[in-house]
C-alpha positions as CSV (number, residue, x, y, z in Angstrom):
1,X,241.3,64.4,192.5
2,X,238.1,64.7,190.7
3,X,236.0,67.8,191.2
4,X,232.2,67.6,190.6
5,X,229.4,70.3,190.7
6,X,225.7,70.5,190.0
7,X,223.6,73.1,187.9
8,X,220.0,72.9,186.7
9,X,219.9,74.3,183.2
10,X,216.4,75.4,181.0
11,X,216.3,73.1,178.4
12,X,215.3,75.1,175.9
13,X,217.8,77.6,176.0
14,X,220.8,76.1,177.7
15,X,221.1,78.6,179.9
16,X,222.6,77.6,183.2
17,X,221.7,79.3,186.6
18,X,218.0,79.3,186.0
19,X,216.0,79.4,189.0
20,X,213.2,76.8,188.1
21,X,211.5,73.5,189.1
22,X,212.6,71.8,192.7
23,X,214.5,74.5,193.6
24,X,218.3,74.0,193.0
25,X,219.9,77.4,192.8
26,X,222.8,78.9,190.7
27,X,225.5,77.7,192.6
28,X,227.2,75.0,191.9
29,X,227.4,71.6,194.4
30,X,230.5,70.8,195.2
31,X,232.2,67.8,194.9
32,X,232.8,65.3,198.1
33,X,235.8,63.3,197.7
34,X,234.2,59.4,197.7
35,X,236.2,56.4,197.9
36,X,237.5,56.0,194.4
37,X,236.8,52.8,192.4
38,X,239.6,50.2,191.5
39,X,241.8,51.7,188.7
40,X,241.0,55.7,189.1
41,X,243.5,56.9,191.6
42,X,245.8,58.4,188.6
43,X,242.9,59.9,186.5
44,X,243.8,63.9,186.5
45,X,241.7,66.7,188.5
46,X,239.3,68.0,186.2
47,X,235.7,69.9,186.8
48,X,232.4,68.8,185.7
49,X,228.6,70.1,185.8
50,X,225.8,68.0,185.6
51,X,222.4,69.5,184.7
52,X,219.2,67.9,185.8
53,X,216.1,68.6,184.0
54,X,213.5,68.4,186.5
55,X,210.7,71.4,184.6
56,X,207.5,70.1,183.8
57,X,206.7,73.2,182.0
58,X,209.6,71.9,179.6
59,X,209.0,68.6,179.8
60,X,207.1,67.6,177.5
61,X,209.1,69.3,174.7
62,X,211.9,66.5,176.0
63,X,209.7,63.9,177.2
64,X,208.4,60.8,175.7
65,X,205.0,59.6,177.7
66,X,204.4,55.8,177.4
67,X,201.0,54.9,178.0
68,X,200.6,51.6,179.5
69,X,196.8,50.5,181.3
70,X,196.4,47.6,183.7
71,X,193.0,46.5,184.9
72,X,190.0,48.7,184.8
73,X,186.6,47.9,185.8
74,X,183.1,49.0,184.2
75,X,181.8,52.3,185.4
76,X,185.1,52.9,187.4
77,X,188.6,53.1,186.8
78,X,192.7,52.0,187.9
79,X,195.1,54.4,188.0
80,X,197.4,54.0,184.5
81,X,200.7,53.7,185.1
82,X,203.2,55.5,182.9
83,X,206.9,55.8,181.8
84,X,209.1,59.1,181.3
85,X,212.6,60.0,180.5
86,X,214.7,62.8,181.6
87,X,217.7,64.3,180.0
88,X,221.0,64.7,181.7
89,X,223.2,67.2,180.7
90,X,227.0,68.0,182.4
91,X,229.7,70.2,181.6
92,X,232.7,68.1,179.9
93,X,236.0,66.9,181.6
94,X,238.9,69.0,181.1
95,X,240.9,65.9,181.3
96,X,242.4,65.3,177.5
97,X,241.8,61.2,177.3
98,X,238.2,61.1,178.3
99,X,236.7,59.1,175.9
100,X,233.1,58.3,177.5
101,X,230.7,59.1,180.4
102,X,228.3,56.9,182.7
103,X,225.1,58.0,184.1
104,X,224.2,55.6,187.7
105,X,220.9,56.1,189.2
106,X,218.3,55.0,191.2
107,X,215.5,55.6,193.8
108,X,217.9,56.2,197.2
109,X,221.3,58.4,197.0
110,X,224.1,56.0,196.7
111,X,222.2,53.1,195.6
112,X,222.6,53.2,191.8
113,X,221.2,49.9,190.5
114,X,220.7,51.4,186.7
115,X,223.5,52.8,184.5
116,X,223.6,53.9,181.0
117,X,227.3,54.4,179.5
118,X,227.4,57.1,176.8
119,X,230.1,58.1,174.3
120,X,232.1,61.5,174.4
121,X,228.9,63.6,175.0
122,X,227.8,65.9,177.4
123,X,224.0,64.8,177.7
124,X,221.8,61.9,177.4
125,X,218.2,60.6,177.6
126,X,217.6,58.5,180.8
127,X,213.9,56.5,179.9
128,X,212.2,54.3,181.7
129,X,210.8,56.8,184.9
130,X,207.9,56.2,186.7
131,X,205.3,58.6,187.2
132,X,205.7,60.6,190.5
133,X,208.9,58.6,191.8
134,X,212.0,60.2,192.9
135,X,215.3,59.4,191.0
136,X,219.0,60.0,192.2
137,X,221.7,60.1,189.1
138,X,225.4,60.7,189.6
139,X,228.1,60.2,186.5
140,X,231.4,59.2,186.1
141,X,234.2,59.6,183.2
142,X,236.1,57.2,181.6
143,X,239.5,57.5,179.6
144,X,240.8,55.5,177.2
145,X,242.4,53.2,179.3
146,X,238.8,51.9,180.8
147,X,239.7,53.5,184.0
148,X,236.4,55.4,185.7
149,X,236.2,57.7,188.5
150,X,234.4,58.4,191.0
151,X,230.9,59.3,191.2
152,X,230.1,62.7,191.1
153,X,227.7,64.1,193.9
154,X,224.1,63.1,193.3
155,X,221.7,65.1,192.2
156,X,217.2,64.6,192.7
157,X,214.9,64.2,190.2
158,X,211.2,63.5,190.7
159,X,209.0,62.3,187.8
160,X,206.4,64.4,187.5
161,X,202.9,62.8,187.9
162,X,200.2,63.5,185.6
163,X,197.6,66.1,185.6
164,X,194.4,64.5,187.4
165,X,192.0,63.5,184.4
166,X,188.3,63.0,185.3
167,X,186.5,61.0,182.5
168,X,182.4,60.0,182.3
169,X,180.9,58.5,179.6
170,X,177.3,58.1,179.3
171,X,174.6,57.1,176.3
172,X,174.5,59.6,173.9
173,X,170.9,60.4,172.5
174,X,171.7,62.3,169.5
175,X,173.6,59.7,167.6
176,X,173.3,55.6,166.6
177,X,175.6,53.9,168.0
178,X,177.1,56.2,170.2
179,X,178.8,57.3,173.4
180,X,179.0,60.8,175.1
181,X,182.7,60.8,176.8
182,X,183.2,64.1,179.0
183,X,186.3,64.8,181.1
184,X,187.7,67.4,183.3
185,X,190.1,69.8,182.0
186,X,194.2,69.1,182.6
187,X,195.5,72.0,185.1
188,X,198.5,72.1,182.8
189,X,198.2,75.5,180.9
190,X,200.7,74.0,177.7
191,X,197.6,72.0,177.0
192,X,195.6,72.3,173.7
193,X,193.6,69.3,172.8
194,X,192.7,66.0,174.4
195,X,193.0,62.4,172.2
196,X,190.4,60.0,173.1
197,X,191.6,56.3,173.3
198,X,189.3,53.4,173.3
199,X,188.8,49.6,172.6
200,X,186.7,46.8,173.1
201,X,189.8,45.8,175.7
202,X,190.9,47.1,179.2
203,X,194.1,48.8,178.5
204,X,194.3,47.7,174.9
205,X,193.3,51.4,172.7
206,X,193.0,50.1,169.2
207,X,191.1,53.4,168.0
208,X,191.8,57.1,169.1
209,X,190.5,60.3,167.9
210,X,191.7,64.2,168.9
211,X,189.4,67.0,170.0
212,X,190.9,70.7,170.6
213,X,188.8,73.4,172.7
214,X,186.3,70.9,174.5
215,X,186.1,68.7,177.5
216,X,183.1,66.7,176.3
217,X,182.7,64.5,172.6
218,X,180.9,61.8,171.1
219,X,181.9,59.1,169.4
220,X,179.5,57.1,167.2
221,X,179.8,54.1,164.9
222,X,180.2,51.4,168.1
223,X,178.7,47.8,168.3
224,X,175.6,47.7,169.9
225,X,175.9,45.2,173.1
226,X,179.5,46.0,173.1
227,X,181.6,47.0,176.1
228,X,184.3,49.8,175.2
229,X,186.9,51.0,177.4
230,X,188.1,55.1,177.2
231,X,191.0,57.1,178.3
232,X,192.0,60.9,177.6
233,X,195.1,62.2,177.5
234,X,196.2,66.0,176.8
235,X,198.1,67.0,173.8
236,X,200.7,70.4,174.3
237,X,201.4,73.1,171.8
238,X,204.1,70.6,170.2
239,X,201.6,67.5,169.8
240,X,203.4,65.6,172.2
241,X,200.8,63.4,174.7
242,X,201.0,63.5,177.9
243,X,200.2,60.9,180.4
244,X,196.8,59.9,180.0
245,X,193.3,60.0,182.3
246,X,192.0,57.0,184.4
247,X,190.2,54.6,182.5
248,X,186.2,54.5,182.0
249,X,184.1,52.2,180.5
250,X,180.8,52.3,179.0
251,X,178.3,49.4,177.2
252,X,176.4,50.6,173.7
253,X,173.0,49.2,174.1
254,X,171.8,46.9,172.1
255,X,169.5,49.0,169.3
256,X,165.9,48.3,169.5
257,X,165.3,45.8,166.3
258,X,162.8,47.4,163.6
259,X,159.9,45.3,162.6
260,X,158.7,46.0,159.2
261,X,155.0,45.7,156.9
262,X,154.6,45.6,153.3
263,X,151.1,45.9,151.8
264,X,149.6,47.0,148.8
265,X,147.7,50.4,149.6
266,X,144.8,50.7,149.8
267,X,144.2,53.9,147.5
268,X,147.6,54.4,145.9
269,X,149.8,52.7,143.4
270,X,153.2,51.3,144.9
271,X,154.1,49.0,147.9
272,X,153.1,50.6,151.1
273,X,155.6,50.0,154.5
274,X,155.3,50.7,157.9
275,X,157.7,50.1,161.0
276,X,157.6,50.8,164.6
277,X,159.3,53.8,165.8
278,X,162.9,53.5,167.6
279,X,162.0,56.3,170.4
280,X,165.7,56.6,171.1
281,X,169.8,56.7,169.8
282,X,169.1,60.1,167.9
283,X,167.5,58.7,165.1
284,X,166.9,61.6,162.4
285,X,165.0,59.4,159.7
286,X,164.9,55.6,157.8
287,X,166.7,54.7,155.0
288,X,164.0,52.5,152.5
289,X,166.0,49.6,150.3
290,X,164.3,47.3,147.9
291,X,164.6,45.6,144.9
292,X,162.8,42.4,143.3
293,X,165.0,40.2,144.9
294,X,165.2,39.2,148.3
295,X,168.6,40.5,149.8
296,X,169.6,42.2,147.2
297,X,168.6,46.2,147.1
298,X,169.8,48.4,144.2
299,X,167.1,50.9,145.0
300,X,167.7,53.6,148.5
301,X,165.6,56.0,149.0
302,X,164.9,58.6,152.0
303,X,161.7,58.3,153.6
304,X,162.5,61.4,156.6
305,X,161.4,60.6,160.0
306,X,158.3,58.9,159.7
307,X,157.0,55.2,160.3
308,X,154.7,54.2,157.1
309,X,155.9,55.4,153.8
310,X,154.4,53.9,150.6
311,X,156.9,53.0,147.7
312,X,155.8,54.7,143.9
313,X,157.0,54.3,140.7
314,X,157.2,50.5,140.8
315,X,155.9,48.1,138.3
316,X,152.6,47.1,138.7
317,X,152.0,43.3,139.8
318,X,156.0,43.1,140.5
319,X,156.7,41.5,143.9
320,X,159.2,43.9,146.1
321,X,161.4,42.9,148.6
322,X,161.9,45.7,151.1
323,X,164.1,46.7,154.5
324,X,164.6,49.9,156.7
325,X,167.3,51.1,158.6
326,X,167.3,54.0,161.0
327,X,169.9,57.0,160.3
328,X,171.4,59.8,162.9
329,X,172.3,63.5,161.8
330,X,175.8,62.4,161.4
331,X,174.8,59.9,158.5
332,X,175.4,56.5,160.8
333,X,172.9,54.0,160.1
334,X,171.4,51.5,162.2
335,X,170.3,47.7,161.0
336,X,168.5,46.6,159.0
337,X,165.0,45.6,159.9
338,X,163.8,41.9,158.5
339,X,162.9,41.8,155.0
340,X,159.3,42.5,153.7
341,X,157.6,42.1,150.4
342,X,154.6,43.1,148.6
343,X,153.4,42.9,145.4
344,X,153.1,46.7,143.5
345,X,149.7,47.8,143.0
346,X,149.5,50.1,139.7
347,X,147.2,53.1,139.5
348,X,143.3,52.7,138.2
349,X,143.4,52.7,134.3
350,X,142.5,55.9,133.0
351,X,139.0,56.0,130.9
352,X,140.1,57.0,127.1
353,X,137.6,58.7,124.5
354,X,138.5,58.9,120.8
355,X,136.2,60.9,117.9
356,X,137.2,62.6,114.5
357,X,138.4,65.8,114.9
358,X,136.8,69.3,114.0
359,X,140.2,71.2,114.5
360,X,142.5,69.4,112.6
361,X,142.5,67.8,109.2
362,X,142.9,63.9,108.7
363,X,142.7,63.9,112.5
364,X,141.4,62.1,115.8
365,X,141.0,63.9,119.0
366,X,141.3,61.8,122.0
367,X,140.6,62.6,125.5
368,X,141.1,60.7,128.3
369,X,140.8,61.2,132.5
370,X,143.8,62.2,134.9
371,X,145.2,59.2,136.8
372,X,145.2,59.2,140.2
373,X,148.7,58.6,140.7
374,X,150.2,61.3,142.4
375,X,153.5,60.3,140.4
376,X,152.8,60.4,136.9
377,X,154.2,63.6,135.0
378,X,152.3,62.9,131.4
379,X,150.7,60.6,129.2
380,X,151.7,58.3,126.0
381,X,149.1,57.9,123.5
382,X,149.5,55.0,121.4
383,X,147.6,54.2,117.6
384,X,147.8,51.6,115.1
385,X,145.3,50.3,112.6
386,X,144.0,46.9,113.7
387,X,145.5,44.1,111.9
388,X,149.2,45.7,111.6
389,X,151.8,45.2,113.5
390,X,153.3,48.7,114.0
391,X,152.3,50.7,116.8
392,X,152.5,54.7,117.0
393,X,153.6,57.1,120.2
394,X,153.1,60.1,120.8
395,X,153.6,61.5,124.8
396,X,152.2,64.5,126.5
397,X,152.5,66.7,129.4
398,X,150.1,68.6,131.3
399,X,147.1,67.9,129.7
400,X,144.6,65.1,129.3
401,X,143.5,65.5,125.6
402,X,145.3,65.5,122.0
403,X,145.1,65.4,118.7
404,X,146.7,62.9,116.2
405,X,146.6,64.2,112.6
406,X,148.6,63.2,109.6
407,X,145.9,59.8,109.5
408,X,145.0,58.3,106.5
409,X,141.6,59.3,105.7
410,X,138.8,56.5,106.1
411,X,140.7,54.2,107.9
412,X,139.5,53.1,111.6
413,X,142.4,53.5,114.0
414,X,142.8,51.8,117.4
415,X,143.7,54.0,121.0
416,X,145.2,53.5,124.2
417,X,146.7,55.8,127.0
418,X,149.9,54.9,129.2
419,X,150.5,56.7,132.1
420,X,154.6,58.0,132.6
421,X,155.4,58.6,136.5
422,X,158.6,60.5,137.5
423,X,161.0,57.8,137.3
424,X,159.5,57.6,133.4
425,X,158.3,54.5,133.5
426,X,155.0,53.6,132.1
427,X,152.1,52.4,133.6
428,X,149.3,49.6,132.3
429,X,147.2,50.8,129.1
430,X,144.1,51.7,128.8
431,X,141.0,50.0,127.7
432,X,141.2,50.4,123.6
433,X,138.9,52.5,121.5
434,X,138.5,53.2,117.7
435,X,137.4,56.5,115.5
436,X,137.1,56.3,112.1
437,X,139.1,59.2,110.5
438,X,136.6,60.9,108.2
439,X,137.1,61.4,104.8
440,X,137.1,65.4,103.6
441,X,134.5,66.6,101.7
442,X,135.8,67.6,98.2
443,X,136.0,70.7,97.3
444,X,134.6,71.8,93.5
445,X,136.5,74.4,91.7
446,X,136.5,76.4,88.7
447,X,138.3,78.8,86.8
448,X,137.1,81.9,84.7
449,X,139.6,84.3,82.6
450,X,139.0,88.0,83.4
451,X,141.6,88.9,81.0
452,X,144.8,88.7,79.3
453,X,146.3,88.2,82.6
454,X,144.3,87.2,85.2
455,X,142.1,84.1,85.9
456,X,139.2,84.2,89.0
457,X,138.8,80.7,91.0
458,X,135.7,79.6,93.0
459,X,135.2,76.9,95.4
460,X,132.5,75.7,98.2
461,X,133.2,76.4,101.5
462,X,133.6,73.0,104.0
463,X,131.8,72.9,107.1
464,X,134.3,71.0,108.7
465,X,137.7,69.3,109.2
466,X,139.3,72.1,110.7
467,X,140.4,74.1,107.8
468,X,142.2,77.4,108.3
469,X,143.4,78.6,104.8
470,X,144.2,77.1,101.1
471,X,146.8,76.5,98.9
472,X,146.2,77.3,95.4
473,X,148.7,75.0,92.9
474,X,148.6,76.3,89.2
475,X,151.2,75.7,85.9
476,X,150.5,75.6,82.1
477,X,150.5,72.5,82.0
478,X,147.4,69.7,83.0
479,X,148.8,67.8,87.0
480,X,152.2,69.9,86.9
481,X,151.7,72.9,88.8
482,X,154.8,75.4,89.1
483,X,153.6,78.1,91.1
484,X,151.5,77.9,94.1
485,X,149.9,81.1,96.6
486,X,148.2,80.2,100.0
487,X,145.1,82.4,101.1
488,X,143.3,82.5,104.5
489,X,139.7,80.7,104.6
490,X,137.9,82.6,101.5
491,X,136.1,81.0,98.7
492,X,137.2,82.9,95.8
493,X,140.7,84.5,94.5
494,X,142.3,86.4,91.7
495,X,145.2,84.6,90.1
496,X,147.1,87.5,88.3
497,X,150.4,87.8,86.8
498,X,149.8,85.4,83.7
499,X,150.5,85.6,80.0
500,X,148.0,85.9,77.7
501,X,146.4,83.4,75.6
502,X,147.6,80.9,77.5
503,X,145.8,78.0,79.2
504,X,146.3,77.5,82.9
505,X,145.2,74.8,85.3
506,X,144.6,75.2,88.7
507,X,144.2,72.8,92.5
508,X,143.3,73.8,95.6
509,X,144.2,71.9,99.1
510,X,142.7,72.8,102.6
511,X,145.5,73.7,105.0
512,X,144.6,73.2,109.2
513,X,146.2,75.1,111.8
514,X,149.1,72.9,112.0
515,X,150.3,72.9,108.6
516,X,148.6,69.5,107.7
517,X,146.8,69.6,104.2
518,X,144.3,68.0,102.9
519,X,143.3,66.3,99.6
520,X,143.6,68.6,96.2
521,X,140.2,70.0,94.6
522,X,139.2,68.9,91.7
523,X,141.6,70.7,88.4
524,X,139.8,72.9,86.4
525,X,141.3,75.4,84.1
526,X,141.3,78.7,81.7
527,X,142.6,80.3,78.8
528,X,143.9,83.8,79.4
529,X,142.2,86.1,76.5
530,X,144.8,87.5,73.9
531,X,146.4,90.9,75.0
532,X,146.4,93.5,72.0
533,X,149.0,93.3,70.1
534,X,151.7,95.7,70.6
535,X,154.5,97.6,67.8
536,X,158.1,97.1,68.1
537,X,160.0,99.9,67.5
538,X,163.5,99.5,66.5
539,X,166.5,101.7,66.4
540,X,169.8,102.1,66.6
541,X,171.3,103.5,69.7
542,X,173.7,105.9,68.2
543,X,174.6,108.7,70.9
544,X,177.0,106.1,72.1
545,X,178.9,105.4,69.2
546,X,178.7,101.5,69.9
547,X,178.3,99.6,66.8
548,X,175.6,96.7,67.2
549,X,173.9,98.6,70.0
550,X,170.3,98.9,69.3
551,X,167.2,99.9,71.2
552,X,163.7,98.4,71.6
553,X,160.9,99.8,73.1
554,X,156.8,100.3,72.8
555,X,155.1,103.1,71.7
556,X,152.2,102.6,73.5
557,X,151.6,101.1,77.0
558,X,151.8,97.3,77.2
559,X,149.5,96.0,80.3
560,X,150.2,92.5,81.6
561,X,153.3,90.5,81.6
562,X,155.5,90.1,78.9
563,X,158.5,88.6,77.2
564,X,160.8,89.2,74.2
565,X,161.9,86.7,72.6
566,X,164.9,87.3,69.7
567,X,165.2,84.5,66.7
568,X,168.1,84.7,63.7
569,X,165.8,82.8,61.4
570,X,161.6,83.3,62.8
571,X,161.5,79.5,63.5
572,X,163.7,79.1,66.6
573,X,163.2,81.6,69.1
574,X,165.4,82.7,72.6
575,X,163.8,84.3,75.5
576,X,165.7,87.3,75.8
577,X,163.9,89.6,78.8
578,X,160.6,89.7,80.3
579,X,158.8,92.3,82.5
580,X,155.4,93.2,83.4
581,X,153.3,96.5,82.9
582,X,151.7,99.0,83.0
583,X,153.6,101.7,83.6
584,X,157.5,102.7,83.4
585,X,158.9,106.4,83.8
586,X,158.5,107.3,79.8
587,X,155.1,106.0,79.2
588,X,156.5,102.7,77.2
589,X,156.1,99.9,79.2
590,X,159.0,98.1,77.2
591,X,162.3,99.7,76.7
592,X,165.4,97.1,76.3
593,X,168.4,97.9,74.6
594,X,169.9,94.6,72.8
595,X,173.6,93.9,71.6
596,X,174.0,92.5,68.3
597,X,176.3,90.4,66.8
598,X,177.5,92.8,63.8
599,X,178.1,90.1,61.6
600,X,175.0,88.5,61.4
601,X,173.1,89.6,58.8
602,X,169.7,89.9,61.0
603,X,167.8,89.5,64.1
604,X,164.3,89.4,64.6
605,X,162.4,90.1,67.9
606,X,159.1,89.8,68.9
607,X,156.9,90.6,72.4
608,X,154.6,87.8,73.5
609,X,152.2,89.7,76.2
């Protein structure tokens, strides 16, 4: 004889005796003897527990939920039907040659039309249940020999059915596109998000999307004159779904087309568009495309919720091809509208003005009106001299006059002004003018020596052509000038610092604020008078006890620059150190000490002042 009892157990900690689900209790159910099947009259007594897990609190976390929709009708809904499993679990045979086990059910006690044979287990998986239907399982052992026993007493199971769902859907005005889906929440308190099925087919979900702590969403990017069919169904703590909602069904609208306008505007340079508004679907503003070809758009720009917008920065006389979609706050965009084109209209030609300049030397100053194009950002000015073909540039912000120096003077040079937008292109030229750039007036210099060392220079003052200071180029010899001093805008100045009896020759250039100079005075020159001549005094320099160390020095004060000179034969002669006076500590003005070469014979020395 075979003895069988019952026991629910909670599945997640195996504990048996648990009070929970349809109500079977601790105690076991005993077995009723049945008639025994062919072959199991010499199996062994043994004892055996099955477990039915019949919790929907712990279902889930056991359960797999097969979703499965059939019909379904537009604005209402058929009830989806759903499969679940159940696990079985039974406490093991005592008899030694048990080798398998066999679960029977079905939907009436004794009538087991479904099996499912197992190995040497003590639980298994029963799929396939329908929602809210009440199962009867039973299970038998079998040895090695084949031979089964009876069934064990049956034990109820009732699927659970799902949680009522409610789900609307309705047109969503804050998004292209769209669809507002709102549902009740599930009554099951293991739930913590919903996922959102839907397709263009009854039953068939191609697309799904999860939501966690709401009962309402929208979903946007949809087909406009499209038909889509939705269905929620709850998600637990493990991410397992559960059975999911009735089925509704909503139709996107068709969008309302756009019908767009190019012209050129009136008053402005660019294309101007304008559309009809789309009153509905949410839209937040109008994407603008366009290119200069038709279809193809490498140009997007953002016109914000308006419904004329005119197009700048385009080339002037180019034909545009133009479209506009609408756009929603998530960033979904609508159609396009049909194609429009315009030609560009470029902004009135400034008026340009060109005259010599009085600030700047070898210089034009041109001037020119502001464009009325909000877009341009500066201005290029472009020069040549007529009859070449090499064009100057120059560019400028933020102002509507300039000055062009560094021009060759007498030469007539040609004008023009191009407008630069924001995108840095440039707009059409100008009408052309001309200035002659005005040759200097020369300046006439000349030179006086006021002594042995200083030379006073002279020149007319210009009335124009911008000058700010001179240079003053002079050297000792005629067109080679080694020395140069700049002084600010005076007509005189004292050259000092030069060696007597010499003849310098002297230039003087016109210097303009910005650095540029002008042509060179004419030379003229003087002849420094003779200093007097001064005594050498030479001596040895004994107190050191040096041999060939010799000092040379003045005995009277030696004004002016000077230079001594050392020769080994009076014919060839060596700079050897120069100075200037008057004035050093001891009254001499020169006081060097020279060392000789003992063993030549002599050394001569003179001063040239």
């Amino acid at each position: 004889m075979v003895a069988w009892a019952w026991e629910i157990v909670n599945p997640l900690t195996k504990e048996l005796g648990s009070t929970i689900g349809s109500g079977s209790g601790k105690s076991p159910i005993l077995f009723m003897p049945q008639p025994s099947k062919a072959g199991t009259d010499d199996l062994p007594s043994a004892s055996m527990t099955v477990n039915c897990l019949n919790l929907p609190g712990f279902l889930r976390s056991r359960t797999w939920v097969v979703l499965g929709l059939v019909g379904g009708l537009i604005g209402g809904a058929m009830p989806a039907r759903a499969t679940q499993a159940v696990e079985l679990t039974w406490l093991p045979s005592t008899s030694p040659d048990i080798v398998a086990y066999r679960v029977y059910y079905g939907t009436e006690s004794g009538n087991y039309p479904n099996s499912i044979t197992c190995g040497d287990v003590t639980d298994v998986l029963v799929p396939s249940l329908s929602d809210g239907v009440t199962y009867y399982f039973a299970v038998t052992a079998i040895d090695a020999q084949n031979n089964e026993s009876a069934y064990s007493p049956d034990i109820v199971y009732t699927a659970p059915a799902p949680a009522s769902i409610e789900v609307e859907t309705d047109a969503s005005t804050n998004a292209l596109g769209a669809v507002a889906v709102a549902w009740t929440a599930s009554s099951d308190g293991d739930v913590y998000g919903y996922q959102i099925e839907y397709g263009t087919q009854s039953g068939d979900y191609t697309n799904s999307v999860a939501f966690y702590g709401a009962t309402n969403a929208i979903l946007s990017g949809l087909a406009g004159g499209t038909t889509y069919y939705f269905a929620v169904a709850p998600i637990d703590s493990l991410g397992v779904e559960a059975v999911a909602s009735d089925e509704a069904a909503y139709s996107v609208p068709t969008p309302v087309s756009l019908q767009l306008q190019a012209a050129v505007p009136a008053e402005a340079p660019g294309v101007e568009l304008s559309w009809n508004p789309v009153a509905n679907e949410g839209i937040t503003g109008y994407y603008v495309y366009y290119g200069t070809q038709s279809g193809v758009y490498p140009n997007l720009v953002n016109a914000g919720d308006v419904t004329n917008f005119i197009l700048g920065g385009l080339e002037p006389g180019q034909t545009y091809y133009c479209a506009v979609a609408p756009v929603d706050a998530y960033g979904n965009q609508g159609e396009l509208s049909n194609v429009a084109s315009s030609p560009a209209a470029g902004p009135a030609p400034v008026q340009i003005q060109a005259q010599p300049s009085s600030a700047a030397l070898d210089a034009v100053e041109v001037s020119w009106t502001d464009s009325a194009d909000t877009n341009v950002l500066g201005y290029v000015v472009l020069y040549w001299t007529p009859g070449t073909d090499t064009t100057n540039s120059m560019s400028f912000f933020d102002t509507t006059n300039a000055i062009i120096s560094g021009l060759t003077p007498g030469l007539s040079y040609d004008f023009a002004i191009e407008p630069i937008d924001s995108f840095g292109t440039e707009s059409i030229a100008s009408s052309v003018v001309s200035s002659l750039v005005s040759v200097p007036e020369p300046i006439i210099l000349a030179a006086q020596a006021l002594g042995a060392s200083t030379v006073e220079l002279t020149w007319n003052s210009l009335t124009n052509e911008g000058a700010e200071a001179y240079t003053i180029y002079y050297g000792t010899q005629s067109g080679n000038y080694t020395a140069s001093i700049t002084v600010s805008t005076v007509t005189n100045e004292l050259v000092s610092y030069l060696y007597g009896a010499e003849t310098y020759y002297f230039a003087v250039a016109p210097l303009d604020a910005w650095g540029n100079q002008g042509p060179l005075s004419n030379e003229a020159s003087a002849t420094t008078l003779a200093p007097a001549p001064a005594a050498l005094v030479v001596q040895t320099f004994g107190d050191t006890g040096e041999p060939g160390l010799i000092e040379i020095d003045t005995p009277s004060t030696v004004s002016g620059p000077w230079e001594l000179d050392s020769s080994v034969d009076r014919q060839n002669w060596t700079a050897y150190t120069s100075g200037y006076g008057p004035g050093n500590g001891d009254g001499y003005d020169v006081d060097v000490y020279v060392s000789v070469d003992p063993t030549v014979p002599q050394m001569f020395f003179r001063l040239r002042q």
